[in-house]
C-alpha positions, -999 to +999 in steps of 0.1 A: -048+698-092-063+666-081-084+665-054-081+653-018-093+620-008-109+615+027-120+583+037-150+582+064-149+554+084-188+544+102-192+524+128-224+503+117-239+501+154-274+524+152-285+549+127-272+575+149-239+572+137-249+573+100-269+598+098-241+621+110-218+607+091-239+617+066-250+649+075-210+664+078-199+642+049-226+665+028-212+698+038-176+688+032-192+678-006-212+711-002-178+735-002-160+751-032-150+729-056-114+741-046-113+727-013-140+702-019-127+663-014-134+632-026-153+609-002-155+574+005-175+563+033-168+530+049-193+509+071-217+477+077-246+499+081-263+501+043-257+527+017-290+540+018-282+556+051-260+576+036-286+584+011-279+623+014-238+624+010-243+592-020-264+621-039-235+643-034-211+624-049-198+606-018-186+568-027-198+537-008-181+509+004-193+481+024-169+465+055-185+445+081-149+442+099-143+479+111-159+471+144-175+449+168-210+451+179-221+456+213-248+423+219-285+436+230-311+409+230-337+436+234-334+476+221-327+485+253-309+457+269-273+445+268-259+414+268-228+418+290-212+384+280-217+376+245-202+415+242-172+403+251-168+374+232-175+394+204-149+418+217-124+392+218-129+372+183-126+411+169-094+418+187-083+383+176-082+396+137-074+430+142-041+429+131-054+410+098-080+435+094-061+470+100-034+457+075-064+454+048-075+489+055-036+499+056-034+490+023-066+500+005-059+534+019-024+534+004-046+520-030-069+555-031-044+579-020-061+586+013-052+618+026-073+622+055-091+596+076-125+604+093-139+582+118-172+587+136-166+554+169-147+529+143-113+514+150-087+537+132-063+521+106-048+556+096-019+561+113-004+526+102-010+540+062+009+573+077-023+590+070-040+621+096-069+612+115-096+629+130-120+613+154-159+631+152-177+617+179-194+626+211-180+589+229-156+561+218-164+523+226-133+517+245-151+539+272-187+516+265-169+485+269-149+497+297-183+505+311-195+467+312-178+461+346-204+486+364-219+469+393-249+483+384-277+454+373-300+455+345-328+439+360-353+421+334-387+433+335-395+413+302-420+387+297-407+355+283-420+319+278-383+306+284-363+324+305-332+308+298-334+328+265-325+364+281-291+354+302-294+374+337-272+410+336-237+396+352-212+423+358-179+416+338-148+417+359-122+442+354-094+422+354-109+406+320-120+440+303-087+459+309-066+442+285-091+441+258-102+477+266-066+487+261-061+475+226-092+496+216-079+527+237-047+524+221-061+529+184-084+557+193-049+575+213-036+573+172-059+600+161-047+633+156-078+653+161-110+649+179-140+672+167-165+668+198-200+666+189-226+678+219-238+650+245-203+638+249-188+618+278-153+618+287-129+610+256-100+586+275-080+587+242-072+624+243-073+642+275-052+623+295-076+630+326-102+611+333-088+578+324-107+545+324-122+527+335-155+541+331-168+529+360-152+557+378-169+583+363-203+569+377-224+576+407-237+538+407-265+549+432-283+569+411-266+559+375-254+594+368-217+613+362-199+623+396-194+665+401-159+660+387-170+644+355-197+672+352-172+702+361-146+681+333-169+675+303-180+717+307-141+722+303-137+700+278-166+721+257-157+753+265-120+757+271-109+724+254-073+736+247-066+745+285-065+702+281-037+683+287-042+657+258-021+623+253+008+630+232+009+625+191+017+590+180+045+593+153+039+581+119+059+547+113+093+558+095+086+541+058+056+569+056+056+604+042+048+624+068+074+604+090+100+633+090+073+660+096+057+639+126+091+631+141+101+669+142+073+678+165+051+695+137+018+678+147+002+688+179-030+671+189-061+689+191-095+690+202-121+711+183-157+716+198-184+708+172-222+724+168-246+696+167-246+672+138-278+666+127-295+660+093-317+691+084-356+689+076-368+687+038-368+727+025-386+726-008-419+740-003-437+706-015-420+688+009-409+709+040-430+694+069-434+730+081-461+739+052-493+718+049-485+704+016-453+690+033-475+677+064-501+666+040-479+640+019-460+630+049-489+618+065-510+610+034-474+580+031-483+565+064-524+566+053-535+592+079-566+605+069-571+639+058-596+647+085-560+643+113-536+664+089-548+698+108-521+701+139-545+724+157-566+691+158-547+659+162-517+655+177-487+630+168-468+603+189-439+589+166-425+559+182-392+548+173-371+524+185-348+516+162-349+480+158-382+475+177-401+449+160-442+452+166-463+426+163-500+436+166-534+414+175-558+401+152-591+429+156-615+412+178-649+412+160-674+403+190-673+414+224-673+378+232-641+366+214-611+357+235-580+365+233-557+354+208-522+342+224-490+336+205-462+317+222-427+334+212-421+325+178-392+298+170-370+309+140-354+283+118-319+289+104-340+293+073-364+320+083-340+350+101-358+375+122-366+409+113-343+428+132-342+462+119-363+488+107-379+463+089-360+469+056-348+442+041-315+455+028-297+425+022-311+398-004-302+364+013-299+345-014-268+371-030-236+366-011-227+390+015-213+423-004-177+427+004-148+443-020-124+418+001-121+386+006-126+382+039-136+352+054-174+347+064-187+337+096-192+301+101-225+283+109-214+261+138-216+291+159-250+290+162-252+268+194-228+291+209-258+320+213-276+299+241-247+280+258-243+287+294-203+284+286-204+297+251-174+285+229-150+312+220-153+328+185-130+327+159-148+361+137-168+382+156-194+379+129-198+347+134-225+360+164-245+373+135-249+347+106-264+364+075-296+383+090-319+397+062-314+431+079-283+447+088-275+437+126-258+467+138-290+490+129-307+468+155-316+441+174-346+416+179-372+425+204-412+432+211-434+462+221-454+452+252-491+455+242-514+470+270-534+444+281-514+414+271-511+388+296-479+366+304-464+351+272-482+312+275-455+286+284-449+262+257-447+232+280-486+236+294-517+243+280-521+281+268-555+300+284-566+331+290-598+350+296-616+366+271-625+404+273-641+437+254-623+455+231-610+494+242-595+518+223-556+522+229-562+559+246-573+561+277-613+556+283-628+541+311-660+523+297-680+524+324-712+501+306-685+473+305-682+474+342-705+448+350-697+426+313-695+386+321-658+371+313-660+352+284-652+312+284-616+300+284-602+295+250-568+280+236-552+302+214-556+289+177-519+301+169-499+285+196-467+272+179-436+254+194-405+248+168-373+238+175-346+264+182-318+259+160-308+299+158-285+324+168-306+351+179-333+347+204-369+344+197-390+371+188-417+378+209-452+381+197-472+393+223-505+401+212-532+433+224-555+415+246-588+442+243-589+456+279-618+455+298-622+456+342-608+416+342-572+417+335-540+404+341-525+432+365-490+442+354-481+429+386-491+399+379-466+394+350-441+369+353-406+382+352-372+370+342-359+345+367-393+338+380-398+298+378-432+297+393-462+278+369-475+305+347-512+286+349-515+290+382-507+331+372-537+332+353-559+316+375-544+334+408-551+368+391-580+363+367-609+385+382-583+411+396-597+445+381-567+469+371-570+507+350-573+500+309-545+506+286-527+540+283-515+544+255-529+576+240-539+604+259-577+607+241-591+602+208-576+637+193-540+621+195-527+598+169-492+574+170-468+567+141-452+538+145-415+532+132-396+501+121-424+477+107-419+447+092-430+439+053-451+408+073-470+438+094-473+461+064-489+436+042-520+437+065-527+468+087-562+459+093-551+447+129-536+480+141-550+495+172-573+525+168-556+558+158-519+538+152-508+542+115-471+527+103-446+552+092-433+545+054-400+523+051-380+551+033-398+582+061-372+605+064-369+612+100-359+647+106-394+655+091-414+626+112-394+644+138-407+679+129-442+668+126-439+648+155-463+667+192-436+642+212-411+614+203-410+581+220-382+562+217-345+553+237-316+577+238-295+577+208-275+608+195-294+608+162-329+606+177-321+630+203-305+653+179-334+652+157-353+662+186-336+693+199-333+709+159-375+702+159-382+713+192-398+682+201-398+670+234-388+633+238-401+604+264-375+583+264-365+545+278-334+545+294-308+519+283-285+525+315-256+499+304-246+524+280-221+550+297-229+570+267-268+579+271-258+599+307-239+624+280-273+625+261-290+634+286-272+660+298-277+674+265-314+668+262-320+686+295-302+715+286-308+717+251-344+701+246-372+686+266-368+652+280-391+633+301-380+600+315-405+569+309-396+538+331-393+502+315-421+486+333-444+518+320-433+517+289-435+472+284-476+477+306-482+506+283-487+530+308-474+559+281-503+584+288-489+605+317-454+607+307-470+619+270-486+642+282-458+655+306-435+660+276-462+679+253-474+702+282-435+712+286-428+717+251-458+731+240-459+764+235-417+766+219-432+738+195-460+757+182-438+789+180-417+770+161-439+759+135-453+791+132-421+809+126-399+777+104-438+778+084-443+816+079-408+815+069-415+785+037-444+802+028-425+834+021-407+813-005-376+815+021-349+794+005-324+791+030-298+776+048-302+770+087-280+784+109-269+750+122-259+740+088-238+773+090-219+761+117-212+727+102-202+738+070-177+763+088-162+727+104-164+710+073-140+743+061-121+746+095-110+700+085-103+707+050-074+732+065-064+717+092-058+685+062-041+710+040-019+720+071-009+682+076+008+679+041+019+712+037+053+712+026+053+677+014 
């Protein structure tokens, strides 16, 4: 009997949805061989994501046409306009593009179609579809309209280069919203992941827009949208879903679909999240585990002992860190870099800092499917921007994939206002401090060193698509500072000089970053330029290894900082590791996430401006004093368990592999008979 084919469609926007797809896709591979499937997964996002199913036997295929990628200029910032443009070119070539998924499915025999957010071409190849997701992005673009404004609290030498946050009218959304709505309503079965939001495709109550589920005053989900997302969990088949979508007559499972056999379903799922390392070597629950996870991102020895140093990961996904040169005299001044211009030759790093694509190889594609053109690249930084003809023509051959992220900075405590290119670039020279929180009390009374021009200062022409990266650098702390308040803001036109001098001798707290010297951070997402010298990292911060697998970062992790994302929070919740997070409140799907981290696992809110001035140490500490004492009775029992020689299955993987049993019927129900 030959086995059943199940193609897994990805959406390629953040590891989150990878890693899940993933993580089921290796339990359906993890079943009897009798009702184990085939696999292919299909997405923009690289293969090594799917590292754990690929072992498995699951097949890889790349498509950068399943879906179009929400813009965000920063990693927790949206760009409202240039979304939609990239909304519209999609929808332009979606016909083109479902008709080349409607016939490679036919080509492999598909007999299921997964999709975790992706556009679905099943029902056109008369194939059943299930949806696994905990949103859908016709609910995330729907959500654009919000009134709600994302005020920039980002430093940048040219402000012209973050577009203010404009509301997008409803009237232009709703048809485009509707096309996406319309291919999530042909899916035959939703499995809900936790930290969902309303699902407009299949209960036919709420209904979009989004904007209506949202108490705009304080950015959360109205009483009703609370009371209808517990339903939805816990009784999801008192429901009243949209009706099936026949299959198109010319299609085998017309007769069956037209005669009322397939009823629409919604199945909660347990949370889907990639398991820790279990091998006793490797488990980050035994000390030879911790050990060589932190011996890969050069910790020393003396900081493996968790009863003596604690961990801050920091993750962003997509957050690009650029760190100061180490100042070797007191008396040095600070070193300033002016936002770095990027030729059409030299692409940002925008990911993890992976380079997964080689740019001098074409772009890997099984179809020939036209490539974006070049002459979009004025239409990034064009008031009016000129309407695309591909939607990846927003994105032209990045070294790194660009739905894993986007290009952005860290704000380094201490750094002062990026210099203007246009005037002369000063800044007071200060004392070096350690990125924790010391107040050096003999440096009170230090003299300010003389004014210096930063020996790195750099203006190139902008000829890119994608805005600059910002090097900001960490100007060593001492009593005479720039205040954060004195930081100029998006919008503000006023001379950045007269900045410097108006607030040169105010005196301000030093950095936060650390709460004292017995805490250490692990940084995520460096760049091979930043890991070929490390010697300019601030005390105690070590980078995290480009292949780290993060369920056991997570696990080892005292407290996580980083912005809401399914896969980061469900790492989270299965460590026990609380989570100070940034909020990103243009996406309608973090309020789900958060509902799920409160009630599941231990969140603590960190605001932007906190977070940019490096103010982390309260909110740090917040988070480990909640989490505390379940996190160390968690490594106690998961580590007396390993060292029993326990080789075991979790109880969550349990639960998914019962779903990944409970889909391979529900399949064999579909075609039963045919």
């Amino acid at each position: 009997m030959a086995l059943s084919c199940y193609v897994y469609y990805c959406s390629g926007h953040g590891f989150g949805h990878g890693t899940r797809v993933s993580a089921f896709a290796s339990q359906l591979l993890s079943l009897p061989e009798t009702k184990r499937p085939v696999i292919h997964i299909v997405s923009s996002a690289p293969s090594y994501v799917f590292g754990d199913s690929i072992a498995l036997g699951a097949q890889y295929r790349y498509a950068d046409w399943i879906d179009p990628v929400i813009v965000q200029p920063l990693a927790y910032r949206v760009d409202r306009q240039k979304s939609v443009e990239v909304l519209k070119a999609f929808l332009k070539n979606k016909d083109r593009f479902l008709e080349i998924e409607r016939e490679w499915l036919t080509s492999v025999k598909a007999r299921c179609v997964l999709s975790d957010a992706a556009f679905l071409a099943a029902k056109a190849a008369g194939v059943p579809s299930i949806l696994v997701t905990n949103f859908t992005f016709d609910s995330v673009y729907s959500y654009l309209a919000t009134t709600f404004i994302d005020e920039c609290s980002v430093v940048s030498s040219d402000t012209s280069l973050l577009s203010p946050d404009v509301s997008v009218a409803h009237p232009l959304l709703e048809p485009l919203v509707s096309q996406i709505h319309a291919g999530y309503c042909c899916a035959d079965l939703l499995l809900l992941l936790p930290g969902h939001i309303p699902i407009p495709s299949f209960p036919n109550q709420p209904s979009l827009p989004a904007t209506d589920w949202v108490n705009s005053q304080d950015n959360s989900f109205s009483p009703e949208i609370i009371q209808h997302l517990c339903c939805l969990k816990k009784t999801p088949f008192d429901c009243i879903l949209h009706d099936h979508i026949p299959f198109p007559p010319t299609t085998v499972l017309a007769q069956k679909s037209a005669a009322a056999c397939f009823t629409r379903k919604v199945f909660p799922m347990p949370l889907l999240v990639r398991p820790a390392s279990s091998s006793v070597e490797r488990s980050p629950y035994t000390p030879e585990g911790r050990a060589q996870l932190l011996n890969s991102a050069n910790v020393p020895p003396e900081m493996h002992n968790p009863e003596m140093t604690k961990i801050l990961v920091v993750s962003f996904g997509g957050q690009v860190l650029k760190w100061p040169g180490t100042a070797h005299s007191s008396a040095v001044g600070a070193q300033i870099q002016t936002e770095k211009r990027i030729t059409p030759t030299s692409y940002p790093k925008i990911g993890l800092g992976i380079d997964w694509k080689n740019p001098k190889t074409p772009r890997p594609s099984q179809i020939d499917i036209p490539n974006p053109s070049a002459s979009s690249l004025v239409m990034q930084f064009d008031d009016h921007p000129v309407e695309l003809d591909d939607h990846r023509d927003i994105d032209p051959q990045p070294n790194i994939s660009p739905r894993l992220a986007t290009p952005s900075h860290i704000w380094i405590p201490g750094a002062p206002p990026v210099v203007n290119p246009t005037s002369p670039g000063v800044a007071m020279g200060v004392a070096h401090s350690p990125p924790f929180f010391e107040r050096d009390i003999e440096k009170e009374n230090e003299p300010q060193s003389s004014i210096v021009t930063s020996s790195r200062m750099k203006t190139d022409s902008l000829t890119t698509t994608f805005p600059p990266l910002t090097e900001i650098v960490n100007m060593h702390a001492s009593s005479s500072v720039v205040t954060p308040g004195s930081i100029s803001r998006c919008g503000d036109k006023s001379n950045e000089d007269s900045h410097y001098r108006e607030n040169i001798s105010v005196k301000t707290v030093q950095p936060q970053l650390l709460p004292d010297s017995s805490w250490i951070a692990i940084i995520c997402g460096a760049s091979d330029e930043q890991r070929s010298d490390t010697s300019t990292l601030p005390e105690n911060f070590y980078l995290a290894p480009k292949d780290v697998y993060m369920p056991d970062l997570t696990v080892i992790a005292d407290v996580l900082l980083g912005k809401l994302g399914y896969g980061t929070v469900a790492e989270c919740i299965d460590a026990g590791t609380p989570m100070v997070y940034v909020s990103r409140p243009l996406f309608v799907e973090e309020l789900g996430l958060r509902i799920l981290l409160e009630k599941e696992g231990t969140g603590v809110e960190m605001s932007r401006a906190d977070y940019e001035g490096g103010r982390w140490v309260e909110r740090v500490k917040e988070a480990w004093e909640k989490a505390r004492v379940a996190k160390e009775w968690k490594r106690k029992v998961e580590g007396g368990e390993m060292m029993l020689g326990a080789n075991r299955i979790t109880e969550r993987e349990v639960e998914i592999r019962d779903m990944a049993r409970v889909v391979v019927d529900w399949v064999d129900n579909c075609w039963r008979g045919i």
